[in-house]
C-alpha positions in Angstrom: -3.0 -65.0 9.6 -1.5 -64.5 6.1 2.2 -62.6 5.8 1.7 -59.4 4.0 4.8 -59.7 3.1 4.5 -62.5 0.2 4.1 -61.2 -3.3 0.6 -61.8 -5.1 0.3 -64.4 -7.5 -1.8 -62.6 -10.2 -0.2 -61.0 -13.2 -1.2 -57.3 -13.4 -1.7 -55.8 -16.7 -1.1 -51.9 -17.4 -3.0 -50.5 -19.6 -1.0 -50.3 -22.7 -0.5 -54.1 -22.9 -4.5 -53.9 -22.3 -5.1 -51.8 -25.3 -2.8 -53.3 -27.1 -4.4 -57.0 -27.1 -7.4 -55.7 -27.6 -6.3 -54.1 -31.0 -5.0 -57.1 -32.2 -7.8 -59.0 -31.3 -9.9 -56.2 -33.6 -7.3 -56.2 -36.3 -7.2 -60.1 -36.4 -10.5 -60.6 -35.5 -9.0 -63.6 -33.4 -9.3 -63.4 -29.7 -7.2 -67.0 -29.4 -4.9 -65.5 -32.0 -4.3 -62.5 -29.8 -3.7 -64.0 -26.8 -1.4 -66.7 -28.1 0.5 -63.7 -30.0 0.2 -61.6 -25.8 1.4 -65.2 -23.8 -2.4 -64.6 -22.2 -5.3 -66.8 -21.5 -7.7 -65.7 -24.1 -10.4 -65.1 -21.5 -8.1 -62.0 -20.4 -9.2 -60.5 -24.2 -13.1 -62.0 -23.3 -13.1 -59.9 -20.4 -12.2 -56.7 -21.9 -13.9 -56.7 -24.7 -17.1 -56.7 -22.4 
């Protein structure tokens, strides 16, 4: 059984930080330069683009 108590090991994202990447992947027109510029895996940017 796992302990409940253990803290997950995915980043969560709130929506601003969302919103923003995605604007500078529109402004740059650069998903990889948009996540190197966030610290994110550029598939993050992929994803919610979709």
């Amino acid at each position: 059984m796992k302990d409940s108590s253990q803290p997950s090991k995915r980043r969560r994202y709130d929506a601003a930080f969302r919103a923003e990447a995605l604007r500078l992947a529109g402004e740059s027109r650069s998903t990889q330069a948009a996540a190197r510029a966030m610290n994110i895996d550029p598939k993050r940017i992929y994803k919610g683009l979709r």
